[in-house]
VEXDREN-2710 file (C-alpha; in Angstrom, 1 decimal):
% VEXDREN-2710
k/r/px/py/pz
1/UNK/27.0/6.9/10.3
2/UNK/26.2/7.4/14.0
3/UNK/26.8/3.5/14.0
4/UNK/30.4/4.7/13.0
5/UNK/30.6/7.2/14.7
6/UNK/29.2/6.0/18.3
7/UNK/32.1/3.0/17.7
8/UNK/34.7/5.5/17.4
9/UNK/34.0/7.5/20.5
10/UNK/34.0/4.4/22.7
11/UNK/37.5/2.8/20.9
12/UNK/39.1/6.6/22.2
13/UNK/37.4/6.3/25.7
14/UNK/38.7/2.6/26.0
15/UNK/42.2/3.8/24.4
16/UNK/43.0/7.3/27.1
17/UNK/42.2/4.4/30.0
18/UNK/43.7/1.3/28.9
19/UNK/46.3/2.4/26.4
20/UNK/45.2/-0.3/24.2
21/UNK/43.3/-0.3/20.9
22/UNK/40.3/-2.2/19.8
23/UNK/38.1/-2.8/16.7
24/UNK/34.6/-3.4/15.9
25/UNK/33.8/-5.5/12.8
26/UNK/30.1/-6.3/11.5
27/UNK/28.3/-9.0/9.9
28/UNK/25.4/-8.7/8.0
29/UNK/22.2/-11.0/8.2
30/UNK/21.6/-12.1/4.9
31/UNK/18.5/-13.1/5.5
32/UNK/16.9/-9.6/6.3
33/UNK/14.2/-8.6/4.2
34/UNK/13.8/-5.1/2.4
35/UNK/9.9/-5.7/2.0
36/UNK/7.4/-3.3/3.7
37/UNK/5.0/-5.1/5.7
38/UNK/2.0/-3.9/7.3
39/UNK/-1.5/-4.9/9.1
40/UNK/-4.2/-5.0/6.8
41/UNK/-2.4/-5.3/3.3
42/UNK/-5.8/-6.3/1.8
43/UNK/-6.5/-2.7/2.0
44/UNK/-4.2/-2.3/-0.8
45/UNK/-5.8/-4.4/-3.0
46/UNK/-7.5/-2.9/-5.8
47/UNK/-11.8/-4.0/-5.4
48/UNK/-12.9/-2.6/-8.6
49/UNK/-12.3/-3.6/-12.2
50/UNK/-12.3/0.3/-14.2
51/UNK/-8.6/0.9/-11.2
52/UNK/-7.2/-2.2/-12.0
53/UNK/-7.7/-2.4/-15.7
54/UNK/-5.6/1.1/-15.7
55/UNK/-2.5/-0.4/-13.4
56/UNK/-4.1/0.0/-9.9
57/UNK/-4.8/3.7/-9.8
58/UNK/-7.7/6.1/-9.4
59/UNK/-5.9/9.1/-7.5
60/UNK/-6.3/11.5/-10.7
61/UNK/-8.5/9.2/-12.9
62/UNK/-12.2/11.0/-13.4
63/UNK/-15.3/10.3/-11.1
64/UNK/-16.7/6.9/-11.2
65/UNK/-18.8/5.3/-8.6
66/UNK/-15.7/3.5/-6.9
67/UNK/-13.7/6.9/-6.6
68/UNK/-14.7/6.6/-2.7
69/UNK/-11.7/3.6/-2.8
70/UNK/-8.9/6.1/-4.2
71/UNK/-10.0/9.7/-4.0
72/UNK/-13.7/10.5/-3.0
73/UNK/-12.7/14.7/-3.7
74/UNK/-13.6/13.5/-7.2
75/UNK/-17.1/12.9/-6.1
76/UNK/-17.6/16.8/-6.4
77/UNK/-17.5/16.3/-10.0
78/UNK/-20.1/13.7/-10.5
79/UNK/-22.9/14.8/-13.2
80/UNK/-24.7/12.6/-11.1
81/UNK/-27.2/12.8/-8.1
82/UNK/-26.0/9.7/-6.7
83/UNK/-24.7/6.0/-7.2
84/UNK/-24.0/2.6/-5.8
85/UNK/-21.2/0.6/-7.1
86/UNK/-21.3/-2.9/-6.1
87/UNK/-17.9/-5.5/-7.2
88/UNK/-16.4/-9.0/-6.2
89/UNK/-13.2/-9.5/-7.1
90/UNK/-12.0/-13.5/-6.7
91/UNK/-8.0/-14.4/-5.5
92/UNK/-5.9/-16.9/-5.8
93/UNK/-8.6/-17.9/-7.9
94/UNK/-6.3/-20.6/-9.8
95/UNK/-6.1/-22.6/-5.9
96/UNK/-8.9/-22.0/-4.1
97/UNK/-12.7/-20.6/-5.1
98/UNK/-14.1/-19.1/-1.7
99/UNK/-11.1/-16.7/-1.4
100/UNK/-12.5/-13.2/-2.7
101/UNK/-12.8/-9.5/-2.4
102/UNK/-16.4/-8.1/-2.5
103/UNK/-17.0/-4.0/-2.1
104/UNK/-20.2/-1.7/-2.1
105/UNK/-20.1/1.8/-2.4
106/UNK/-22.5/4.9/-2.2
107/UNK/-22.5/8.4/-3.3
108/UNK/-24.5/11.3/-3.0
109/UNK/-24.3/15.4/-4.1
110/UNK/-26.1/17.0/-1.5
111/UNK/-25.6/20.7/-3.7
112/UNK/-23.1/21.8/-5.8
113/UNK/-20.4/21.8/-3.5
114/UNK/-20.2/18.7/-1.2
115/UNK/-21.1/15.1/-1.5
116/UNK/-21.5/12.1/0.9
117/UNK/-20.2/9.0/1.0
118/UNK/-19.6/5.4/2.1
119/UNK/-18.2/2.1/1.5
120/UNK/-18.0/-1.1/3.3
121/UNK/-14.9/-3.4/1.9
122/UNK/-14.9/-7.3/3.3
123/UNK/-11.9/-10.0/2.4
124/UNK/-13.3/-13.5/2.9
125/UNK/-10.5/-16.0/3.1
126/UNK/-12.6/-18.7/2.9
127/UNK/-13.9/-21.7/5.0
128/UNK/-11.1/-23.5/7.0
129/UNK/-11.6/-27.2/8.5
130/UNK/-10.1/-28.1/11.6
131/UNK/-9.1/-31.1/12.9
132/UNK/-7.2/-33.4/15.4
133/UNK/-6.8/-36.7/13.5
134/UNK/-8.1/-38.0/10.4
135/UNK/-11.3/-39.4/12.6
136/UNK/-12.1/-35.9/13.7
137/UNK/-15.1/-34.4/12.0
138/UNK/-13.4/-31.0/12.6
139/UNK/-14.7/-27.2/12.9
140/UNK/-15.4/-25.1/10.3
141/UNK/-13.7/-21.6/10.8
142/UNK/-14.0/-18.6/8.4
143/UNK/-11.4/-15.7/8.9
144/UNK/-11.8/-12.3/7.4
145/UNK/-11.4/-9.2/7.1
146/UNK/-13.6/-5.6/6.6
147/UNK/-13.3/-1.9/6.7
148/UNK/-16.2/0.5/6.6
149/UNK/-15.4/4.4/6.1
150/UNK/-17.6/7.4/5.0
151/UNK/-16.5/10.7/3.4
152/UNK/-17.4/14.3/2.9
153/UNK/-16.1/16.0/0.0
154/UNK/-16.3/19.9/-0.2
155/UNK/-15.6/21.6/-3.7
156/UNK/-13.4/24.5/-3.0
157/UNK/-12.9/26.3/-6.1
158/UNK/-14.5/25.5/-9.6
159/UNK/-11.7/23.1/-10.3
160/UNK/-10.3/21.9/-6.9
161/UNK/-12.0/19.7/-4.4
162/UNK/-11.2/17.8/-1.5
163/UNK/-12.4/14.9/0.8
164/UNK/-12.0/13.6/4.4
165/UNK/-12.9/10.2/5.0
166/UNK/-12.8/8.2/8.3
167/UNK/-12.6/4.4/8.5
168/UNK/-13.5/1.4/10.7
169/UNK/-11.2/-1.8/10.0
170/UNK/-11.5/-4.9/11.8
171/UNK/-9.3/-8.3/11.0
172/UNK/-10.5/-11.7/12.4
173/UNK/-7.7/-13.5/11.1
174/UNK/-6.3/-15.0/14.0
175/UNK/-7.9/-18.5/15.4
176/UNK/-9.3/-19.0/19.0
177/UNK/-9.4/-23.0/18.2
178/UNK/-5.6/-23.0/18.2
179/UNK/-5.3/-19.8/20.0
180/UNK/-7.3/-19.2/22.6
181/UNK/-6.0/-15.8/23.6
182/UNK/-6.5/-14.6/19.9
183/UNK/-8.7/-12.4/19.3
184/UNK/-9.8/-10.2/16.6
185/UNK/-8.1/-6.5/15.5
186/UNK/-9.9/-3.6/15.6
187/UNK/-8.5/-0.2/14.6
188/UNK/-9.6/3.5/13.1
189/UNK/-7.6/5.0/10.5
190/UNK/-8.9/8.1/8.3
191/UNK/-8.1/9.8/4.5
192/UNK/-6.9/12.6/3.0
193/UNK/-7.6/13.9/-0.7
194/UNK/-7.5/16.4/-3.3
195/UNK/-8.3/16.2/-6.8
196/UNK/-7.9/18.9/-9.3
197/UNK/-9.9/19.0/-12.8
198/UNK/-9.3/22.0/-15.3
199/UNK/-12.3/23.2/-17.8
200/UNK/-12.2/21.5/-21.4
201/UNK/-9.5/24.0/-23.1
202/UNK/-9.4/24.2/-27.3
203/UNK/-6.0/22.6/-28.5
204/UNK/-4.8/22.3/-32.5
205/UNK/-6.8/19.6/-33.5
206/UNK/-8.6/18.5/-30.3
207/UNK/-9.6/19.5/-26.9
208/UNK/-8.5/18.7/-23.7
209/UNK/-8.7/18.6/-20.0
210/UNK/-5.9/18.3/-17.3
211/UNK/-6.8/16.0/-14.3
212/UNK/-4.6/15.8/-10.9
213/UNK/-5.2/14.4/-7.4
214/UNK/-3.5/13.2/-4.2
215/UNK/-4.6/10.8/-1.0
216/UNK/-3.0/10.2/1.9
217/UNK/-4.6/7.3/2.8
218/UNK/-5.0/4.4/6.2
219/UNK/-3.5/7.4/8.9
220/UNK/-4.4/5.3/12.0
221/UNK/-2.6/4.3/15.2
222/UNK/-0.6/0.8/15.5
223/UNK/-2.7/-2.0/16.6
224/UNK/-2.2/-5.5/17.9
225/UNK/-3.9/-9.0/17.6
226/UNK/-3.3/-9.9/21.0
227/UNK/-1.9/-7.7/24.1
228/UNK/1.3/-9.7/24.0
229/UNK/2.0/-9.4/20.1
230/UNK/3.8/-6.9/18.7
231/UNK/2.6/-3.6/17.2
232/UNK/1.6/-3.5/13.2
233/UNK/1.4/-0.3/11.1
234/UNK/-1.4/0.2/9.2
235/UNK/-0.7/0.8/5.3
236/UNK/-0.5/4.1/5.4
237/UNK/-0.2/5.1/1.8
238/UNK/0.7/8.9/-0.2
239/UNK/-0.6/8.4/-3.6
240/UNK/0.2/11.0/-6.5
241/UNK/-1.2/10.9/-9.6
242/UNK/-1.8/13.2/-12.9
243/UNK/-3.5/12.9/-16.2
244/UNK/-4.7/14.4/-19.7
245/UNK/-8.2/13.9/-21.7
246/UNK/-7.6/13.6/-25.6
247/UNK/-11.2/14.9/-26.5
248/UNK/-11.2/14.2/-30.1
249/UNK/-14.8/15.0/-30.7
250/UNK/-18.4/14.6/-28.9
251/UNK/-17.9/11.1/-29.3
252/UNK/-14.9/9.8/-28.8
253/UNK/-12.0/10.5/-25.9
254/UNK/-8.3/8.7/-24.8
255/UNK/-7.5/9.6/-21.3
256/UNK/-4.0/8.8/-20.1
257/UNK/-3.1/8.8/-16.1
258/UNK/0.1/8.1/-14.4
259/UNK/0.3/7.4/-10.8
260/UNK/3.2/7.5/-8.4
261/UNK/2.5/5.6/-4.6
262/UNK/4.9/5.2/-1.1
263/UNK/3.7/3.4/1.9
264/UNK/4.7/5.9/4.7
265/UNK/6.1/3.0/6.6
266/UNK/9.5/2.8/7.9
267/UNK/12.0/0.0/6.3
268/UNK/13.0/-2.9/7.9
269/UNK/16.3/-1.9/9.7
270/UNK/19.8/-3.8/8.2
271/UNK/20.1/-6.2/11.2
272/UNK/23.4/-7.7/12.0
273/UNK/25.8/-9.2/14.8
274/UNK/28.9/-6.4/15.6
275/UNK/32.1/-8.0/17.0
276/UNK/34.1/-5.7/19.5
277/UNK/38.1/-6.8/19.8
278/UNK/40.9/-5.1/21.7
279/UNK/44.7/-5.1/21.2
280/UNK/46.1/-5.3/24.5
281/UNK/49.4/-5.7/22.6
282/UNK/48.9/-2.9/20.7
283/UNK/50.3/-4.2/17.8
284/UNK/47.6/-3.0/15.5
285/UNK/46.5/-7.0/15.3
286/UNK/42.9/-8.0/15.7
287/UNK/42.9/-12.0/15.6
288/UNK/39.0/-12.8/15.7
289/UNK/38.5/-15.7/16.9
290/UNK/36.6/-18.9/15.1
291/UNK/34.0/-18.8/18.6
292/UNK/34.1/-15.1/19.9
293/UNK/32.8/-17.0/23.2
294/UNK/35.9/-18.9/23.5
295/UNK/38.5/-17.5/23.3
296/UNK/42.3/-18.9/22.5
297/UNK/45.2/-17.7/24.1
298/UNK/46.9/-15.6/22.5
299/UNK/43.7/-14.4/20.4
300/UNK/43.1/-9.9/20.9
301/UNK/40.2/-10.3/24.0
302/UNK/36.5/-9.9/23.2
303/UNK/35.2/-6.6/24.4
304/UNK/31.1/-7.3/23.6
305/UNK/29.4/-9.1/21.2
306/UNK/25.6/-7.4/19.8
307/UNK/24.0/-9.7/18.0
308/UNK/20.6/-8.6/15.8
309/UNK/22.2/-5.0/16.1
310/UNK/21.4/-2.8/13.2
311/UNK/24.4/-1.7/11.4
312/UNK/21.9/0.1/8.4
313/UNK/18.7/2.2/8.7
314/UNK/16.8/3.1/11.8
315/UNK/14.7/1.5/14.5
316/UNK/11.3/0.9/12.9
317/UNK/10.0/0.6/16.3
318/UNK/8.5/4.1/16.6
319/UNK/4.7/5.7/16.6
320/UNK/2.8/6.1/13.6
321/UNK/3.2/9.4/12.9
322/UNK/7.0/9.4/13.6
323/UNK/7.0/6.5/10.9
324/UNK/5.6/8.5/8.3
325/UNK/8.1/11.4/8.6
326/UNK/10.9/8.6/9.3
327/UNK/9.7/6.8/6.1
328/UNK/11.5/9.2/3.6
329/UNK/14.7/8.7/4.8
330/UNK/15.2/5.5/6.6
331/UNK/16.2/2.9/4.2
332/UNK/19.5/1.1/4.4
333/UNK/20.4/1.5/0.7
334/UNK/20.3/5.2/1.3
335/UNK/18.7/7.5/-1.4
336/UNK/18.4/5.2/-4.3
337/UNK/16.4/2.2/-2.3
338/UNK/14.3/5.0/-1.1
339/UNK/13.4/5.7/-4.9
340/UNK/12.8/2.0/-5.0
341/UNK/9.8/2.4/-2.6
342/UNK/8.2/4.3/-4.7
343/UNK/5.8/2.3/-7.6
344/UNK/4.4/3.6/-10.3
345/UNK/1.1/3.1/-12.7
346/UNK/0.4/3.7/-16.1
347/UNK/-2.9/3.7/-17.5
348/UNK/-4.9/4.1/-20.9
349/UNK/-8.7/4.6/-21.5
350/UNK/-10.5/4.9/-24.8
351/UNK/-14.3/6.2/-24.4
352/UNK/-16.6/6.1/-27.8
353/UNK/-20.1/7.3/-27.0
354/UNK/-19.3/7.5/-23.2
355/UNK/-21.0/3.8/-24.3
356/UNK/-18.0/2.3/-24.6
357/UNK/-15.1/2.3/-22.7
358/UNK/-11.4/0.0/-23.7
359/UNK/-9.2/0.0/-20.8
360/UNK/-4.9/-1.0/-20.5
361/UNK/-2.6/-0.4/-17.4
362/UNK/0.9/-1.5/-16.1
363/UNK/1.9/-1.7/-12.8
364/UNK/5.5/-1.7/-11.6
365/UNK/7.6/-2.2/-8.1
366/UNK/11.2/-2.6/-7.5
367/UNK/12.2/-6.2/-7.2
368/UNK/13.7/-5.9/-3.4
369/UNK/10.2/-4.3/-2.7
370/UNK/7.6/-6.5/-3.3
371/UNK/8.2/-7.4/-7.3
372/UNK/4.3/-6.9/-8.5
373/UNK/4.5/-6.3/-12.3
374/UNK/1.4/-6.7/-14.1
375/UNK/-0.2/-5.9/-17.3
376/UNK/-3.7/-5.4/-17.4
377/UNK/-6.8/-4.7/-19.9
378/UNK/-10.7/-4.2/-19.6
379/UNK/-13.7/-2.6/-20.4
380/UNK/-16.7/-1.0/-20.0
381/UNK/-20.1/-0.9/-21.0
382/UNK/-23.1/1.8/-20.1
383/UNK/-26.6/1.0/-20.8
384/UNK/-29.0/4.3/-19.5
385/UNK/-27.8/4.1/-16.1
386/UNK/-26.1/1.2/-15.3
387/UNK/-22.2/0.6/-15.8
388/UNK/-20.5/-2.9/-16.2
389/UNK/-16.7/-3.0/-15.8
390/UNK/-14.6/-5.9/-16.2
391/UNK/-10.7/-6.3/-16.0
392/UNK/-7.8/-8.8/-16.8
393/UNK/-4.8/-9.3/-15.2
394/UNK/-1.5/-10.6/-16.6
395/UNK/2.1/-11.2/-14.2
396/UNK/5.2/-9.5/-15.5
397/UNK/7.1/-10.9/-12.7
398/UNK/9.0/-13.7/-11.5
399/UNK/6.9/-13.6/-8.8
400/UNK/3.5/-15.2/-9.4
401/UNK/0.7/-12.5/-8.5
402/UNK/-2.4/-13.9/-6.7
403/UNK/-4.6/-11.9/-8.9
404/UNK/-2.8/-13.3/-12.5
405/UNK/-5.6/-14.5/-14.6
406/UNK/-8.4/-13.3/-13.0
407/UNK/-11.7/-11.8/-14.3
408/UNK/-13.1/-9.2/-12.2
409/UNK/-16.1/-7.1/-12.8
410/UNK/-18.0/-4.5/-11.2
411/UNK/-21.3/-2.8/-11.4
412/UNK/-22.7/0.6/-10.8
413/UNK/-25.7/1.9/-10.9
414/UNK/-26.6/6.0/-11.4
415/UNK/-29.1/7.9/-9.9
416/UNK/-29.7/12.2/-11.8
417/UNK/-27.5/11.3/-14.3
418/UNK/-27.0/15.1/-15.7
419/UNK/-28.6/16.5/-13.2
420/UNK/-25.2/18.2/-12.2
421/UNK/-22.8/20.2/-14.5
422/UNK/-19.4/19.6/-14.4
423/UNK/-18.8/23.3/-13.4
END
């Protein structure tokens, strides 16, 4: 609209001085892309196998030892004195087998109201020859990626807790055997949760519990790779979720969660060349040309010709904290493509004996956004204080997913268990 409307206060400027008319007409670049992108999308990536049995989520699932990835508020509710979670999570598993995901955690309750915590996440993509001919022994490079955060999660009310997390991420992606200027990435981002968990309340034939949460998650500053390169966003993401324990008896429980996510990144502006004729005649004809840069006689004259102009959306080339505001209303598709931003989680979790645990989740994003749909199952077993989680991924979409038919698994270990009450 102030595309439009711009245009139309320059064609009356042009007309009171030159009595003539002209016309603007734009062409769209098919080739533009509606996809997100930001730095660091490994820190999107689910590292634990209980989240991405249930569809990706852990925003308003209950405390585990991996909450500190998703919402470490729920650490508030922990029944126990502490934990390390330890998981390794293999990709593109059906190419490669050094290309992986490996994440430690740590918890502790210092009282009743406030916990610690930390984790260190690192994405190994492997070991990379280099080399100048086929005689060349080459070099052996190995690019990655890690972020280390810690949290402090304070328990406001008997129900309500929340968490502040800040977070270290560094991406050495970028090779100084082919690039010499490259150099690594280094930048700070930080977290912010809540998570909401009501007492066990007496129901018809069952009990049950209400569970809610939110993160605001990776709020950091642009970074580069290199002082000439351009600016990336780091994947700053809101993530709402909600859920309901079906607590049949003191054995057996089916929790069900639903999560709702948005990357507060602007979208990719519409980009596209805009064509300005006049009618010098004014005849109300606006020949264009077959080469607006040569022109026939006779053909209306070219006024300007703005190629890569964007005719849909805004300029995405803003600070961080504009982006996130600008992010709810920037798309090019207006309303309804902003809707298609948003992805959404369903997950399922049956518990017998707290022993036990059978785990199924889908995942689903728009197909102009990205395309991830997935199935996935797992489960869970607890001997006295260790935990052993393992998940199952299967692609719903015509886009292959890096993670289809992979096996992850993760570990925990619990320190008190019982030694806090839930309220």
């Amino acid at each position: 609209m102030k595309n439009y409307v711009a245009t139309l206060i320059t064609a009356l400027t042009v007309f009171s001085f030159t009595n003539a008319q002209q016309t603007t007409q734009i062409i769209p670049n098919d080739s533009d892309s509606r996809v997100i992108t930001t730095g660091l999308p490994f820190m999107l990536i689910a590292p634990d196998a209980r989240a991405a049995s249930l569809g990706d989520q852990g925003v308003a699932t209950s405390v585990d030892g991996f909450s500190q990835q998703w919402n470490p508020a729920k650490y508030a509710f922990s029944e126990a004195k502490s934990g390390v979670g330890l998981s390794y999570t293999p990709y593109l598993s059906r190419l490669v087998n050094d290309i992986s995901i490996s994440y430690a955690t740590y918890f502790n309750r210092i009282n009743e109201y406030s916990a610690v915590s930390a984790s260190f996440k690192y994405f190994s993509l492997g070991e990379i020859t280099l080399t100048q001919d086929e005689n060349d022994p080459g070099v052996n490079v190995k690019p990655n990626e890690f972020a280390a955060d810690v949290a402090y999660t304070l328990r406001l009310a008997d129900q309500f807790s929340m968490a502040v997390a800040l977070r270290f991420m560094r991406s050495d992606l970028r090779i100084n055997q082919i690039d010499p200027n490259a150099d690594a990435a280094n930048t700070f981002g930080a977290d912010i949760t809540g998570y909401y968990q009501s007492e066990e309340e007496a129901y018809n034939d069952f009990n049950g519990r209400w569970r809610m949460g939110f993160a605001i998650q990776n709020l950091g500053p642009k970074f580069r790779y290199d002082d000439e390169g351009r600016e990336n966003f780091q994947p700053t993401t809101l993530r709402l979720g909600g859920g309901f324990d079906f607590i049949f008896d003191q054995y057996s429980k089916l929790a069900l969660t639903a999560e709702v996510s948005k990357l507060l990144v602007p979208t990719p502006p519409q980009l596209g060349t805009r064509l300005t004729f006049i009618d010098n005649n004014d005849n109300g004809v606006y020949d264009q040309p077959d080469d607006p840069n040569n022109l026939e006689p006779g053909d209306d004259e070219l006024i300007s010709t703005e190629e890569n102009a964007i005719i849909g959306g805004q300029d995405n080339n803003v600070s961080f904290i504009n982006g996130i505001f600008q992010s709810f209303g920037d798309a090019p598709g207006g309303f309804s493509e902003e809707l298609r931003e948003f992805t959404w989680a369903l997950g399922a979790e049956y518990t017998y004996q707290e022993n036990f645990a059978f785990r199924a989740g889908y995942f689903n994003e728009a197909d102009d956004k990205g395309a991830r749909k997935f199935f996935a199952i797992g489960a869970g077993f607890k001997y006295t204080t260790i935990n052993l989680d393992l998940s199952y991924l299967f692609s719903a979409s015509r886009i292959q997913s890096p993670l289809e038919n992979t096996l992850r698994f993760s570990l925990t270990f619990n320190f008190g268990d019982g030694e806090y009450d839930e309220y």
